[in-house]
C-alpha positions as CSV (number, residue, x, y, z in Angstrom):
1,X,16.7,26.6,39.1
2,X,20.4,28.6,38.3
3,X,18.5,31.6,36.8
4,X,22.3,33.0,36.5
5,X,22.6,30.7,33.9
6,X,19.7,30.8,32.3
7,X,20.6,34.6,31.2
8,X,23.0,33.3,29.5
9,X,21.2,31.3,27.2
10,X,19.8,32.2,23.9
11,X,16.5,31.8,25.2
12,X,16.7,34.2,28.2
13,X,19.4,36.9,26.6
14,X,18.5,39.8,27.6
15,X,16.3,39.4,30.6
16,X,16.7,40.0,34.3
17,X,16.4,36.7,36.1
18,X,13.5,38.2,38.2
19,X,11.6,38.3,34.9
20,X,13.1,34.5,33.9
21,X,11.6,33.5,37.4
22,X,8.2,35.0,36.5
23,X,8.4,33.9,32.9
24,X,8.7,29.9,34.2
25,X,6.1,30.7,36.2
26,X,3.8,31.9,33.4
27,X,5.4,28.8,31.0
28,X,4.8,25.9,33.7
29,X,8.6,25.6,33.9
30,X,9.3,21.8,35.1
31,X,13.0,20.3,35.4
32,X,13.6,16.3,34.9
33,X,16.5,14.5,35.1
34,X,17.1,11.6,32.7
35,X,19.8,8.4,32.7
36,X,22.3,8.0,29.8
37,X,20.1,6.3,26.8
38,X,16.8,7.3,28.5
39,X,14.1,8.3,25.6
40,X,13.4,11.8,26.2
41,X,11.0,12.1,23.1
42,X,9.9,9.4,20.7
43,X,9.4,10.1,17.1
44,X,5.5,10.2,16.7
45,X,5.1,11.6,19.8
46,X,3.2,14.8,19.6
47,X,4.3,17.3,22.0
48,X,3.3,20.9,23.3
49,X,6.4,22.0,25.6
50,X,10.0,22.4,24.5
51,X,12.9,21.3,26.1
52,X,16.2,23.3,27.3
53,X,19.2,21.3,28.2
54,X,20.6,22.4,31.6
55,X,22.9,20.0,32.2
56,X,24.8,16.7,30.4
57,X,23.6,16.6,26.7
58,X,21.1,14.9,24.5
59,X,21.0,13.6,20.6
60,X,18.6,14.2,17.9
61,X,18.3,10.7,16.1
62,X,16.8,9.5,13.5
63,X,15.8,5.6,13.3
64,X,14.4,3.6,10.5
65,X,12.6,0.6,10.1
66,X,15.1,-1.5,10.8
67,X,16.4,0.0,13.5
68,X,19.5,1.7,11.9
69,X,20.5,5.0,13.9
70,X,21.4,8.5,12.3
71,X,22.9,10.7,15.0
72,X,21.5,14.3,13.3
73,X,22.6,16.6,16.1
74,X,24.0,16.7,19.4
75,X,22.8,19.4,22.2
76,X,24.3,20.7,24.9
77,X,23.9,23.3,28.1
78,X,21.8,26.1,27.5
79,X,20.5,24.7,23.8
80,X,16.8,23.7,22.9
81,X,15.1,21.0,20.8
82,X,11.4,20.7,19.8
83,X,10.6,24.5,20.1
84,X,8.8,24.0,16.2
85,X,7.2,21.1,17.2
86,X,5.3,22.4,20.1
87,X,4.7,25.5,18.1
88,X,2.6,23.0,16.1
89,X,1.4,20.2,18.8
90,X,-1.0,18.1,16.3
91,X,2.4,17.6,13.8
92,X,4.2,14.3,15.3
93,X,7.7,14.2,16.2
94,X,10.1,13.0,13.0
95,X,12.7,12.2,15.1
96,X,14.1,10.8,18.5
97,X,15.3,13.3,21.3
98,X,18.1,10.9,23.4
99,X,19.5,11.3,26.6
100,X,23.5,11.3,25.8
101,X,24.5,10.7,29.6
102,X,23.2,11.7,32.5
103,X,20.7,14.9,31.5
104,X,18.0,17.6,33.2
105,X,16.2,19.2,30.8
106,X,13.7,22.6,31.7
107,X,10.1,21.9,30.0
108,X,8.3,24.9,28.9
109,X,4.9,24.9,27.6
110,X,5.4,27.0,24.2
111,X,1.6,27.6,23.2
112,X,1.6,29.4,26.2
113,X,4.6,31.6,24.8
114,X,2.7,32.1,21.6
115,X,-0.5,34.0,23.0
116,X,-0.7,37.4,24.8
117,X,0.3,37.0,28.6
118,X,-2.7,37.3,30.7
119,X,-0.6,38.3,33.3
120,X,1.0,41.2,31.3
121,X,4.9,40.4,31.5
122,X,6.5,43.4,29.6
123,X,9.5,41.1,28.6
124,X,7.3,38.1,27.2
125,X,7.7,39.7,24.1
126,X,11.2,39.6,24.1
127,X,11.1,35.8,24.7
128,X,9.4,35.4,21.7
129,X,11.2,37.8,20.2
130,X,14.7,35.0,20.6
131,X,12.9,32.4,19.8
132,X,12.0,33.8,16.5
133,X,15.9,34.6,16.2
134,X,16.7,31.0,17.5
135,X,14.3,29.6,14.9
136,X,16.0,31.6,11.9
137,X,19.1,30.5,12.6
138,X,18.0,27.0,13.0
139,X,16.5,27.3,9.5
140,X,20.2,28.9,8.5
141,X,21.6,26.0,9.5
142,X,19.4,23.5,8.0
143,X,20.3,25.5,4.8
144,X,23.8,25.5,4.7
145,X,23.8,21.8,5.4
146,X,21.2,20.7,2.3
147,X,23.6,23.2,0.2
148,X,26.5,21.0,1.1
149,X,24.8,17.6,0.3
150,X,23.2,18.7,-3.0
151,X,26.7,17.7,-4.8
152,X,26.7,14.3,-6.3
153,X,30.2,13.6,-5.2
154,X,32.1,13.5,-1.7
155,X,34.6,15.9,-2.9
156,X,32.2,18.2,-4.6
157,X,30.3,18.4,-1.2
158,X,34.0,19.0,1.0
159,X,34.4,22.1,-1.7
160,X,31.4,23.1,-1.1
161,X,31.2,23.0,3.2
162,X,35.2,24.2,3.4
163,X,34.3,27.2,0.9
164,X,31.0,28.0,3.3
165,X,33.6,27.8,6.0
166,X,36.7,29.7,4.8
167,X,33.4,32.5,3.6
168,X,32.5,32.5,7.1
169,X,35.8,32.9,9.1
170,X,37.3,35.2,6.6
171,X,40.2,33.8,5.2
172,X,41.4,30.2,3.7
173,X,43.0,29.1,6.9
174,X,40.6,28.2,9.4
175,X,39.4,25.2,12.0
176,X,36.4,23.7,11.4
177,X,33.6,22.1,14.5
178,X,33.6,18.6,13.4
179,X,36.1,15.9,13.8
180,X,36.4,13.4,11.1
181,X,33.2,11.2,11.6
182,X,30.6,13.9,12.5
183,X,31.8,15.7,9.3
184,X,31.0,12.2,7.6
185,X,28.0,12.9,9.2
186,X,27.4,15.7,8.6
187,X,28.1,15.4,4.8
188,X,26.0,11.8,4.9
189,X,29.5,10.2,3.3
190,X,31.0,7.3,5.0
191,X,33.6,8.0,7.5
192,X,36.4,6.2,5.1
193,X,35.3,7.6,1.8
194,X,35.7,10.8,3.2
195,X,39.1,10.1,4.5
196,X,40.4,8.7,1.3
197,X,39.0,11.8,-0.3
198,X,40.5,14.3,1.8
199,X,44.3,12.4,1.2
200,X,43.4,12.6,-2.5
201,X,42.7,16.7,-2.0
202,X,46.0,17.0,-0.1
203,X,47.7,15.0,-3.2
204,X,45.9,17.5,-6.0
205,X,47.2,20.6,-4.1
206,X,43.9,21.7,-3.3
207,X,44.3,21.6,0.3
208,X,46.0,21.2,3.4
209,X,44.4,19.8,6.5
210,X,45.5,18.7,10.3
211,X,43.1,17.4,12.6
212,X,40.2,20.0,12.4
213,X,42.2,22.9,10.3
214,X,42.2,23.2,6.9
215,X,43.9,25.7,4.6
216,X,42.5,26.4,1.1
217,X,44.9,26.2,-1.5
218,X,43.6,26.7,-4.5
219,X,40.1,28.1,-6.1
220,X,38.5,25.3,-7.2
221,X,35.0,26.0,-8.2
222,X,35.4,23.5,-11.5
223,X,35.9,21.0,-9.5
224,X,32.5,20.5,-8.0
């Protein structure tokens, strides 16, 4: 295990990696490997350990009935998936967990986080203290993203995301994560319609974009 690295994930931050070595210990800390396409977690599994990528990266999917496929997220080195499920091991899994390519993924048993450490690890409290902050932010997340797709209309929910993001890096020029069709994505637009809206934008003056940075041209709060 690099323990090195493992300080500096948001899991670990803060700790020595003596007390990350004790703390697998304590958490039944396994690694597995996993092949490009290999099911990690099925959705209705029901699951009691949380997973920390350590290497290669895995996708959070979502598949329906007919087997139609909505990428919701993808994860790489040093992030976690399933940490609220396994705070909660009886509530099934509403989504896939995929390896991407080639993957190992750390295992930790979270109920075992959850209850005072028989052991007494002064810095277990800390690890439960980030994955409290890890959880808000999550939940951040999750609420920006319903805030962009409440708008009716694929340019009302642009405005909306590009305001968030020109709020958030101070200032009406600024580069965005996303290339064209994980913004789709993460908008729930199709990949074309957003395109076609975006040229429209340029057209109105409202905007300016290249690649993955936009300027903000105007204030357009009507327009949503």
């Amino acid at each position: 295990m690099d323990l090195s690295f493992l300080t500096t994930t948001p899991l670990f931050q803060g700790m020595e990696p003596g007390d990350i070595s004790a703390m697998l210990n304590c958490l039944r800390g396994r690694k597995q490997s996993f092949v490009k396409g290999q099911v990690i977690y099925q959705a209705g599994d029901c699951v009691n350990a949380m997973g920390m990528v350590l290497s290669g990266s895995v996708r959070i999917q979502r598949d329906d009935f007919w087997g139609n496929t909505s990428i919701l997220s993808t994860l790489q080195p040093g992030q976690m998936f399933a940490e609220t499920y396994a705070c909660v091991p009886h509530e099934p899994l509403m989504v896939s967990v995929v390896a991407e390519q080639p993957s190992t993924v750390l295992f930790l048993e979270t109920p075992r986080m959850l209850r005072i450490c028989s052991h007494g690890c002064a810095f277990h409290q800390k690890l439960v203290e980030n994955l409290l902050m890890i959880s808000a932010e999550k939940n951040l997340a999750l609420s920006r993203k319903i805030a962009c797709t409440t708008a009716k209309t694929i340019r009302g929910r642009l405005l909306t995301y590009l305001s968030d993001q020109a709020k958030r890096q101070h200032g009406a020029s600024f580069q965005i994560p996303f290339n064209r069709q994980q913004l789709a994505d993460y908008l729930n637009v199709e990949r074309s319609a957003l395109s076609n809206e975006l040229s429209k934008m340029q057209r109105d003056g409202l905007l300016q974009v290249e690649g993955r940075q936009f300027v903000l041209l105007v204030d357009t709060p009507d327009a949503l």
